[in-house]
C-alpha positions in Angstrom: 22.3 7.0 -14.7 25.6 5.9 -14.6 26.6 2.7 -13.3 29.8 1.1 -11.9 31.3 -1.1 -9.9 30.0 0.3 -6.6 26.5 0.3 -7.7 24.3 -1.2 -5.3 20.7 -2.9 -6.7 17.1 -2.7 -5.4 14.9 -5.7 -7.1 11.1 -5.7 -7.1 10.0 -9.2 -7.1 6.7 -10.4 -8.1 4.2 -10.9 -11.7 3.2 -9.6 -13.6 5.2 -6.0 -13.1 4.1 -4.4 -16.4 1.7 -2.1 -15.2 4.6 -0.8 -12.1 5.8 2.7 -11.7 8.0 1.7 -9.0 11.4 1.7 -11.2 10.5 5.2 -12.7 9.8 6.9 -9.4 12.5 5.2 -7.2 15.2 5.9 -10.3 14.1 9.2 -10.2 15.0 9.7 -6.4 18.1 8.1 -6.6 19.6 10.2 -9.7 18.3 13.7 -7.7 19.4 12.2 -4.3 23.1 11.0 -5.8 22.7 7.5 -4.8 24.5 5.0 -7.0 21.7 2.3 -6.7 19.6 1.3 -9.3 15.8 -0.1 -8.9 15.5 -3.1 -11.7 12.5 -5.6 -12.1 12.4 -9.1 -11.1 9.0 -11.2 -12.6 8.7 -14.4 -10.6 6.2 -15.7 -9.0 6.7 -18.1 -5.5 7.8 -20.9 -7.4 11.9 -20.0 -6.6 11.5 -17.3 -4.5 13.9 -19.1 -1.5 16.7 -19.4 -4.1 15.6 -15.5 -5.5 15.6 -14.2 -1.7 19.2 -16.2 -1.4 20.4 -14.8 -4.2 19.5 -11.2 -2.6 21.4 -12.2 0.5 24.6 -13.5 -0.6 25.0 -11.2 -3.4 27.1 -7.6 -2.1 25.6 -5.6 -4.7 22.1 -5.9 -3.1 20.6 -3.5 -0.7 17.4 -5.6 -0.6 14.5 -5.9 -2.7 11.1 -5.1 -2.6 8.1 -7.6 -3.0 4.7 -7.6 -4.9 2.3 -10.0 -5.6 2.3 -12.8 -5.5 4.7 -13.1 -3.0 4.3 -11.2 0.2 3.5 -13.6 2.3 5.3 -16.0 1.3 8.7 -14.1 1.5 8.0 -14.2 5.0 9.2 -17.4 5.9 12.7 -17.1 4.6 13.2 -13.7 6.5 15.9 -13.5 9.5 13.4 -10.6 11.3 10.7 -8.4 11.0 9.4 -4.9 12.1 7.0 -5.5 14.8 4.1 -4.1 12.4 5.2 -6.0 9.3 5.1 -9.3 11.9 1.7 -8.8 12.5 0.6 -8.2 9.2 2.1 -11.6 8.0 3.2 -10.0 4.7 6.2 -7.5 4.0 6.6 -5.2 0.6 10.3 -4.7 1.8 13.3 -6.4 2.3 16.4 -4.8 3.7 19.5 -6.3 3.7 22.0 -5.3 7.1 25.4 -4.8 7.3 25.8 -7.9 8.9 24.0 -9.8 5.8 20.5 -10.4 7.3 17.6 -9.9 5.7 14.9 -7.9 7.5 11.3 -7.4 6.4 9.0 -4.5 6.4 5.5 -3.5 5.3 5.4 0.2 4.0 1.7 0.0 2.6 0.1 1.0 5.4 2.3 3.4 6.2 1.9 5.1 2.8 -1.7 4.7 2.9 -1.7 6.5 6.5 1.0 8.9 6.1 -1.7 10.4 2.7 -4.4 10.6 4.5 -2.7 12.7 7.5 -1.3 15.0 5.1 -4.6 15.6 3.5 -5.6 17.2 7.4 -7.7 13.9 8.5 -7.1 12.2 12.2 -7.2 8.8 12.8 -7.2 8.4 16.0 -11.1 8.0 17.5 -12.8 8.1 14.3 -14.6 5.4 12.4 -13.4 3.5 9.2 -15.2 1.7 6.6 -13.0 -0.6 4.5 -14.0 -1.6 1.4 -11.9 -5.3 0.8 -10.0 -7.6 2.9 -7.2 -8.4 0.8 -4.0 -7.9 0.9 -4.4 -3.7 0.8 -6.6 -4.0 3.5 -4.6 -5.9 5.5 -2.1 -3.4 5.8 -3.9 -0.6 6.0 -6.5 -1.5 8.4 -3.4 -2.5 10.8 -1.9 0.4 10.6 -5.4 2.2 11.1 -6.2 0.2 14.4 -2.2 1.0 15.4 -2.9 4.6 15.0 -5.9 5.0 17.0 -9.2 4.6 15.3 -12.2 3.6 17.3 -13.9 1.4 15.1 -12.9 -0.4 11.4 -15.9 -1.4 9.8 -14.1 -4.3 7.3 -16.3 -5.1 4.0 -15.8 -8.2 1.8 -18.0 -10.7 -0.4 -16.6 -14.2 1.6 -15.4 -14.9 5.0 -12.2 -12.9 4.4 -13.9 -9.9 6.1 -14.1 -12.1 9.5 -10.8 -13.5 8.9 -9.3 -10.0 9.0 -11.0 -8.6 11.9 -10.5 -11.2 14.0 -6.8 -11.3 13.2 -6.5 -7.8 13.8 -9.1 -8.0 17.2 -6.3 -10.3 18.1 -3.8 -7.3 18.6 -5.9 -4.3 19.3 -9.6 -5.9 20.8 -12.7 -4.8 19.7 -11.5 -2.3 17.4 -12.7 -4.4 13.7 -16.4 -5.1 13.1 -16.7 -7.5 9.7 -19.7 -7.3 7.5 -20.6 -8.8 4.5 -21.5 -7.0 1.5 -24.4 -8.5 0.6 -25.4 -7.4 4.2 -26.9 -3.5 2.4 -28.5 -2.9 5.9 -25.5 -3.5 8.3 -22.9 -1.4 5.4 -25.8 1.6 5.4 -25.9 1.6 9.2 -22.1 1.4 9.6 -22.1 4.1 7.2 -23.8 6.6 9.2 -21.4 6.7 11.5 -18.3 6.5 9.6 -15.8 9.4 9.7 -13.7 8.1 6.4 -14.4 5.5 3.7 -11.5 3.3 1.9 -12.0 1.7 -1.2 -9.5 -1.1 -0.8 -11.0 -3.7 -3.0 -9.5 -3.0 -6.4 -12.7 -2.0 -8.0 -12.9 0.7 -10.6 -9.0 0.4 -11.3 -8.0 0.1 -14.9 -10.2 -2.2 -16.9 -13.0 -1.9 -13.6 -13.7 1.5 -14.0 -17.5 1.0 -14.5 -17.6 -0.5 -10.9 -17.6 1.1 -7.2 -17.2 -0.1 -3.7 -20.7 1.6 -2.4 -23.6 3.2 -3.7 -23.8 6.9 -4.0 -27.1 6.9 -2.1 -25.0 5.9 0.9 -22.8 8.6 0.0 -22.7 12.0 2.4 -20.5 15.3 2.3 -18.9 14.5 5.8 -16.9 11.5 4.6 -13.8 11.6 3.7 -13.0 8.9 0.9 -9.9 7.8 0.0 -9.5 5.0 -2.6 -6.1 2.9 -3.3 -6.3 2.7 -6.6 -4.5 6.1 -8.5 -4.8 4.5 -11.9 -7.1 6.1 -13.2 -6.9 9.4 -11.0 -10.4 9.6 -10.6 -12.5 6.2 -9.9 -16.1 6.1 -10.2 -16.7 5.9 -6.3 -14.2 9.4 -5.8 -16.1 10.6 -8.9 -19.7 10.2 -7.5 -18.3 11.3 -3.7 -17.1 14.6 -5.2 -20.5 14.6 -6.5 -21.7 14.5 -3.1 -19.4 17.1 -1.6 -16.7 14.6 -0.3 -13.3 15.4 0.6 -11.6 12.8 -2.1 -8.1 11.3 -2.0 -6.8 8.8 -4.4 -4.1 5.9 -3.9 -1.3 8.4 -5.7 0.4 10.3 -1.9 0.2 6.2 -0.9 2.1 4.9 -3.9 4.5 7.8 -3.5 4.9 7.7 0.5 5.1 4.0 0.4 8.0 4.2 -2.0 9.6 7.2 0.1 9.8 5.1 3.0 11.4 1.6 1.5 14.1 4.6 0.4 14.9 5.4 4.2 15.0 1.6 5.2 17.6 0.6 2.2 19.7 4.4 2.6 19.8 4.0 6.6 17.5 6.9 6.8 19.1 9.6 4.4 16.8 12.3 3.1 15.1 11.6 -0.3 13.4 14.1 -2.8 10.0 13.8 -2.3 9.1 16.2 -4.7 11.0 14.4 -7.6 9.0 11.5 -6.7 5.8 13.3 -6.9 6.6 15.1 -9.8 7.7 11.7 -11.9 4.4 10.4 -10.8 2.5 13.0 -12.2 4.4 12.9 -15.4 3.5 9.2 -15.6 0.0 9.7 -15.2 -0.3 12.3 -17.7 1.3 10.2 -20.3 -1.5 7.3 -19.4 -4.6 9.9 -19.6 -2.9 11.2 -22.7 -3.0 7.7 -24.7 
């Protein structure tokens, strides 16, 4: 990758970054695509994040950046505008920086998240959702679930967070979140007798929690469709046991890689990006991780 003078720079801003694949896949798109724009890392937490996002702004050689944890949220506040959806969700992944020097912000979780699950032949709209975790994931996801039409989002989590979600999101689209939970078995084994798809947003059976899952297999039955966030490892416990059961299975990879695609189009202005490069650096990635 050559770079010059008319370079332009993409940071990702958050801590820690060593597990991302961000830089690798986006660098990847770039070189194929011809864009002279580089993705780099940025570790810092909230602690100077005005004078980070400043830096962003003022500096010509920034597109944007993107934002990880800890510090979506907080990015908000020294943002000039937001997309409608990223407003609602109180958090943004994406910052783009206009041609008048503004700094926009943009969530493209969801999106990725949604956009994966389409491609895999599901519907949204009218069916029933169970998510698993309240957090941050969930947040976005489940907004851009009730924004595309679901009936009903059954929203799990261990403290309150599960009625803090669903009432911010009954807010905007009423009636549609139901919280329980999950030491309420008999309310999450109704719920899931009439859920359509099942999303394991809570983080459990990642790396280094891959002897956990977000639901029983007894609850488990071959008409869900279960998606889970996490796509390191491939295979969690909870896709592993819903295979088991006959489940249609989709893990977080098409979200990390359609999440990514789209934070392309809002720093290029919309110009067309190698998806398949993206995928293909992905799998290459993953391979080197199941071969250690």
């Amino acid at each position: 990758m050559q770079i010059d003078i008319n370079s332009r720079l993409i940071a990702l801003i958050g801590t820690p970054l060593g597990q991302s694949f961000a830089a690798r896949m986006q660098n990847s798109a770039y070189q194929a695509a011809g864009f002279n724009m580089v993705y780099c890392y940025c570790e810092a937490d909230s602690t100077h994040l005005k004078e980070i996002i400043d830096g962003i702004r003022y500096m010509p050689t920034f597109l944007g950046c993107a934002v990880t944890k800890p510090n979506k949220v907080e990015v908000m506040q020294y943002l000039d505008d937001y997309d409608p959806l990223c407003k609602k969700m109180g958090s943004s992944n994406t910052v783009v920086k206009t041609a008048e020097g503004k700094l926009v912000g943009y969530n493209t979780d969801g999106y990725g998240a949604l956009r994966d699950i389409l491609e895999q032949g599901c519907t949204i709209k009218d069916k029933v959702m169970f998510s698993f975790g309240a957090g941050g994931t969930g947040r976005s996801v489940c907004l851009e679930l009730a924004e595309a039409g679901a009936k009903r989002i059954y929203i799990s989590s261990r403290s309150e967070m599960c009625e803090t979600l669903s009432n911010e999101i009954n807010g905007f689209y009423p009636g549609v979140c139901v919280p329980i939970r999950s030491a309420d078995e008999a309310a999450i084994a109704k719920a899931l007798g009439e859920t359509d798809i099942i999303l394991n947003l809570s983080g459990l059976g990642m790396r280094g929690k891959e002897e956990y899952t977000c639901v029983d297999k007894k609850y488990l039955k071959p008409s869900h469709v279960c998606f889970d966030a996490t796509y390191n490892p491939a295979i969690t416990r909870f896709l592993k046991e819903a295979a088991e059961v006959g489940c249609k299975t989709i893990n977080g990879l098409g979200m990390t890689l359609y999440q990514g695609l789209r934070q392309i189009q809002l720093w290029t202005g919309g110009k067309a990006v190698p998806l398949d490069v993206m995928r293909q650096t992905l799998e290459t990635i993953m391979k080197e991780k199941e071969g250690k």
